[in-house]
C-alpha positions as CSV (number, residue, x, y, z in Angstrom):
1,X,55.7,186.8,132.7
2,X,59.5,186.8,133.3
3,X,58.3,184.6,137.0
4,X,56.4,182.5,134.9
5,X,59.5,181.4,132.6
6,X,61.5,181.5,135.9
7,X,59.2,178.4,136.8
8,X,59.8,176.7,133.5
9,X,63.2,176.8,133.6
10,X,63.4,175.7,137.1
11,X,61.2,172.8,136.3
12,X,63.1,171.8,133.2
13,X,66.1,171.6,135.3
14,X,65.0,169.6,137.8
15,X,63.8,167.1,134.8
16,X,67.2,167.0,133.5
17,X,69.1,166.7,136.7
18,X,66.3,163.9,137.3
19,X,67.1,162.1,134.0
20,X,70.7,162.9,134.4
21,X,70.7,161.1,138.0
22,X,68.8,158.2,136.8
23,X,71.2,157.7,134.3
24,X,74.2,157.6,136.3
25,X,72.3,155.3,138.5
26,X,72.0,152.2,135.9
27,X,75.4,152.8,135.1
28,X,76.5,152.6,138.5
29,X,74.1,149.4,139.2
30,X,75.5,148.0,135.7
31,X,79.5,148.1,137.0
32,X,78.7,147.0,140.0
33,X,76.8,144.1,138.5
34,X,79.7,143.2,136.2
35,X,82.4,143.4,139.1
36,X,80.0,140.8,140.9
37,X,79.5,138.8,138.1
38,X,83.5,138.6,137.7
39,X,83.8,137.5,141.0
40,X,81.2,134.4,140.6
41,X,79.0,136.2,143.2
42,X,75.9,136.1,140.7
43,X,76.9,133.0,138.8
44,X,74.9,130.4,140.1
45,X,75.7,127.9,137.1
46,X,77.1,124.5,137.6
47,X,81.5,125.6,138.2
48,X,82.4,121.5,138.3
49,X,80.7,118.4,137.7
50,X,81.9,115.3,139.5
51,X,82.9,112.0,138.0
52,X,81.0,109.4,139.3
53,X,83.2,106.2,138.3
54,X,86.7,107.8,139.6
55,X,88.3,107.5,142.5
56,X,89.5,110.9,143.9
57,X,93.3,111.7,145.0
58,X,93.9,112.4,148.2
59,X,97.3,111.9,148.8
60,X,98.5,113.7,145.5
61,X,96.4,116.2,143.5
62,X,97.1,116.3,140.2
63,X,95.9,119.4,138.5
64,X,95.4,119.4,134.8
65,X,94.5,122.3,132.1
66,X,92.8,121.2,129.0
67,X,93.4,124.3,126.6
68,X,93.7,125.3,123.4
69,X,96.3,128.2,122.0
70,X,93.8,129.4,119.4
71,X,91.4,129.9,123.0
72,X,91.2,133.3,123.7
73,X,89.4,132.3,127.1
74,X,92.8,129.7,127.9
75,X,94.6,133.4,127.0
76,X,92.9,134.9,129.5
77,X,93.5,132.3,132.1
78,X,96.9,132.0,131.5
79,X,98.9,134.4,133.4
80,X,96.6,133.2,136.6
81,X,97.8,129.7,135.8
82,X,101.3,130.6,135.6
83,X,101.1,132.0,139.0
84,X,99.4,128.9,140.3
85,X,102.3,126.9,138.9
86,X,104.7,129.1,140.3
87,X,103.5,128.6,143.8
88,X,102.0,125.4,144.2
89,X,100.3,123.7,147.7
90,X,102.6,120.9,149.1
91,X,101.8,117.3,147.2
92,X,99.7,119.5,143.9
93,X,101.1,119.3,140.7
94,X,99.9,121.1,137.3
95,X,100.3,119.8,133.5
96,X,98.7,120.8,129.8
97,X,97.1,118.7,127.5
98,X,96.3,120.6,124.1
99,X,92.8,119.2,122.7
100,X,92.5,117.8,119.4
101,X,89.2,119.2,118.2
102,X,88.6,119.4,114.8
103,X,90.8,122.3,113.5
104,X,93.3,122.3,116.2
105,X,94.8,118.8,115.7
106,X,98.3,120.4,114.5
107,X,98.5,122.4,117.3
108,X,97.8,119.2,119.5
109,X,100.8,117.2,118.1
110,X,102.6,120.6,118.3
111,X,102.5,120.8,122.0
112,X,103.5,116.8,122.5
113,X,106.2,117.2,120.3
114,X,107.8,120.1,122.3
115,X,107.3,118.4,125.7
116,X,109.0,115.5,124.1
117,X,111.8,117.8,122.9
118,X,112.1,120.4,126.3
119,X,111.3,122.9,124.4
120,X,108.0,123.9,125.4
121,X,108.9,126.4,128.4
122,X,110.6,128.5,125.8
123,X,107.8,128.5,123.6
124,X,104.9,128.6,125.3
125,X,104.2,131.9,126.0
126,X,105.6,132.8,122.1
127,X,102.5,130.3,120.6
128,X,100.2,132.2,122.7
129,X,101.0,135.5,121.4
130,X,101.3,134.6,117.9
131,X,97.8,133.1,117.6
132,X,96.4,136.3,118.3
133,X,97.6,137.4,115.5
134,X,95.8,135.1,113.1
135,X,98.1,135.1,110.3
136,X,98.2,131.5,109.6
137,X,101.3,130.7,110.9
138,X,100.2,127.3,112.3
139,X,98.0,126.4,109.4
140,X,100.8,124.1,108.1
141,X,103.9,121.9,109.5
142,X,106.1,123.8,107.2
143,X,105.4,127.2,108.6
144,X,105.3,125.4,112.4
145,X,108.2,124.4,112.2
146,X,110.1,127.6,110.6
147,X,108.6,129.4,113.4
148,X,110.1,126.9,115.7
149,X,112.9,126.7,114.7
150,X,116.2,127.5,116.8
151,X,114.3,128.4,119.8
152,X,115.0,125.0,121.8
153,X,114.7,123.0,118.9
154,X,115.9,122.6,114.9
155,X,113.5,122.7,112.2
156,X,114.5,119.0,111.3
157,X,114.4,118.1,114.7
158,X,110.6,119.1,115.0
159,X,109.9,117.7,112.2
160,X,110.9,114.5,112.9
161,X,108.9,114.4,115.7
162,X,106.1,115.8,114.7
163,X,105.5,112.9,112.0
164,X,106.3,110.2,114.5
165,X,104.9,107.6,115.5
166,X,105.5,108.5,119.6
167,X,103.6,112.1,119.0
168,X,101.3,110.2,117.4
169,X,100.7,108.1,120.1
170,X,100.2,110.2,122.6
171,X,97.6,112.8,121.7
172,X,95.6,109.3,120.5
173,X,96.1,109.1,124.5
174,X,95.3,112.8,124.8
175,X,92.0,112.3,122.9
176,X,90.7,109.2,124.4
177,X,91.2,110.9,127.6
178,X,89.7,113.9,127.1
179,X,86.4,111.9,125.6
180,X,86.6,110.1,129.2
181,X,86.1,112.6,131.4
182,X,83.9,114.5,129.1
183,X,85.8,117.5,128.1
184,X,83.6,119.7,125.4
185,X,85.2,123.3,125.9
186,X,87.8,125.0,126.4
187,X,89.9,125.7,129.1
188,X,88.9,122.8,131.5
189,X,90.5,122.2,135.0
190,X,90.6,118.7,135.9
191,X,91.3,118.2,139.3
192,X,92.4,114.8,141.7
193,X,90.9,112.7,138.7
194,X,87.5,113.7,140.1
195,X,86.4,117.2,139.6
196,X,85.9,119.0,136.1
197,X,85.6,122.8,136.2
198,X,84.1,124.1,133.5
199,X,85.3,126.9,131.4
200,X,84.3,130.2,133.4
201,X,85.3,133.8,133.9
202,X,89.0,133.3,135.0
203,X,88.6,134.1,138.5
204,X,85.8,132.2,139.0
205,X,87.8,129.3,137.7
206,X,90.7,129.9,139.8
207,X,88.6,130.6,143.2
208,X,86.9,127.4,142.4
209,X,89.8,125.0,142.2
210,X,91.7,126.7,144.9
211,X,88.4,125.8,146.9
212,X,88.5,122.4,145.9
213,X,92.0,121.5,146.3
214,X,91.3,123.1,150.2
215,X,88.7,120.7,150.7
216,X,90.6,118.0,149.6
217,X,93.4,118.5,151.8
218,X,91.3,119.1,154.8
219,X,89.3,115.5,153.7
220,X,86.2,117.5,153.1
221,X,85.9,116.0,149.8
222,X,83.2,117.8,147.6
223,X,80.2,116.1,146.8
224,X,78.1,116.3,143.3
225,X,74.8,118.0,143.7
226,X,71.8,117.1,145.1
227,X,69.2,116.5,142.3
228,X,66.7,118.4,142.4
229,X,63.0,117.5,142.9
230,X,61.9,117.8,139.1
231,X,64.9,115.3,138.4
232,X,63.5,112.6,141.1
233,X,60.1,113.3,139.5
234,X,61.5,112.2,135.7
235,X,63.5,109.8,137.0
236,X,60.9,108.0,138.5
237,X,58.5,108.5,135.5
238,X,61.2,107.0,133.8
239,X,61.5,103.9,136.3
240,X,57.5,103.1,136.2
241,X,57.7,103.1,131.8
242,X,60.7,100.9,132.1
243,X,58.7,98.1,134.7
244,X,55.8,99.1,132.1
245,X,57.7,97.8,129.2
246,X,59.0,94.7,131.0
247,X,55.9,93.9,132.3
248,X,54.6,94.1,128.8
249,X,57.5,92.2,127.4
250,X,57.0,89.1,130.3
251,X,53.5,88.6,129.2
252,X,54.3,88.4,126.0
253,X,57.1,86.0,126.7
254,X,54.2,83.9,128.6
255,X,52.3,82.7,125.4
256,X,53.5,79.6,124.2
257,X,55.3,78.7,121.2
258,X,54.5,76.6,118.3
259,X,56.8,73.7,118.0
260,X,59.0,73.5,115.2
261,X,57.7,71.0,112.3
262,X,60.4,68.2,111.8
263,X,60.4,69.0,107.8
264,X,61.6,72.4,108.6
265,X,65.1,73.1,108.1
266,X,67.0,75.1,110.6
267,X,69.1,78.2,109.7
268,X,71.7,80.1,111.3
269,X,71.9,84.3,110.0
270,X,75.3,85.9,111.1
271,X,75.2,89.5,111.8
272,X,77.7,91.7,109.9
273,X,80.2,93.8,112.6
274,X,80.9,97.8,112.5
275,X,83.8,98.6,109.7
276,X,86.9,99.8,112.2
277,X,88.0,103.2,111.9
């Protein structure tokens, strides 16, 4: 009797040191999975798209961040950018523009206004760590520009510029670039006014431009991707319904038209333009 439990026991250990073990195991396969994820090795999404209309800088690289402060991601990357700026390659430099989206358009003429005014270096970092705070302090010029005020720049002073025409301005410019090379999220590198990376894990974001400003300087200029077969395939389905249509639309064009009767009175209709913004 006392053998037999001996047995049980024994076997109900080795079940739990079993379960126990396999346990440990998808942990282990899981934190190993996420440090390789981390480090873009399983990441086989798009990193950068290519612009196909711009002319890539060789000479000089310019290197800039679309962000927002109210990003948690662009938090994230920050300190990694700072260390970029800190020690940039020979002929690379590195600017911020701050994207208007809807909701973040104070912010925008925020971050002009204190490049205009030198007093972003001071603030930068202070912006940052106050939006994670979420306690409204940006939701108004008012309690901008108190918070502001007498690091770098007066109250009146801001305000001034904030309301100007010249802030104004400029994050139009901001905008109407940002809608040209197709920024949708944020952060975005945009590098040699060629190459978008797309928001990422940080380090993937960093290794990537690193990569690409390598291969710049070394001419082997990145190309876009190859498409892929299913892409040719629509594509051309896409080519033979367009020659459809104008075949189609060059017969029709073929049949001869009535002459007009010399009674009939000719008209002229105007069509009405879009409203401006």
């Amino acid at each position: 009797m006392a053998k037999k439990k001996h047995k049980q026991d024994r076997s109900v250990e080795i079940v739990r040191w079993s379960i126990l073990g396999a346990v440990g195991l998808v942990i282990a396969a899981f934190v190993i999975y996420a440090v390789l994820y981390t480090l873009g090795v399983f990441d086989s999404s798009e990193k950068y798209s290519t612009l196909a209309d711009s002319e890539v800088q060789t000479d000089h690289i310019e290197v800039i961040e679309f962000f927002s402060y109210e990003c948690i991601h662009c938090q994230r990357l920050e300190q990694r950018l700072q260390q970029f700026e800190a020690n940039l390659p020979e002929n690379v430099s590195f600017s911020r523009i701050h994207v208007a989206f809807t909701g973040v358009q104070r912010l925008a003429k925020m971050h002009v206004a204190l490049q205009l005014s030198d007093a972003l270096e001071e603030n930068h970092d202070r912006i940052f760590q106050e939006a994670t705070k979420e306690n409204n302090t940006f939701s108004s010029l008012s309690r901008i520009s108190e918070f502001l005020d007498g690091h770098g720049i007066t109250k009146t002073r801001f305000e001034n510029l904030y309301q100007g025409d010249r802030v104004r301005k400029l994050v139009e410019q901001n905008v109407q670039k940002s809608r040209d090379i197709g920024i949708l999220g944020t952060p975005s590198l945009f590098v040699a006014n060629k190459y978008l990376i797309h928001p990422n894990d940080p380090p993937v974001m960093m290794q990537t431009l690193n990569q690409l400003i390598r291969d710049i300087r070394e001419g082997n200029l990145p190309l876009p991707e190859e498409p892929s077969n299913e892409e040719l395939e629509q594509k051309n389905e896409e080519a033979v319904e367009d020659d459809d249509e104008e075949s189609a639309s060059n017969n029709d064009a073929t049949v001869p038209e009535q002459p007009p009767d010399e009674n009939d009175s000719t008209r002229e209709s105007s069509e009405e333009g879009d409203s401006p913004e």
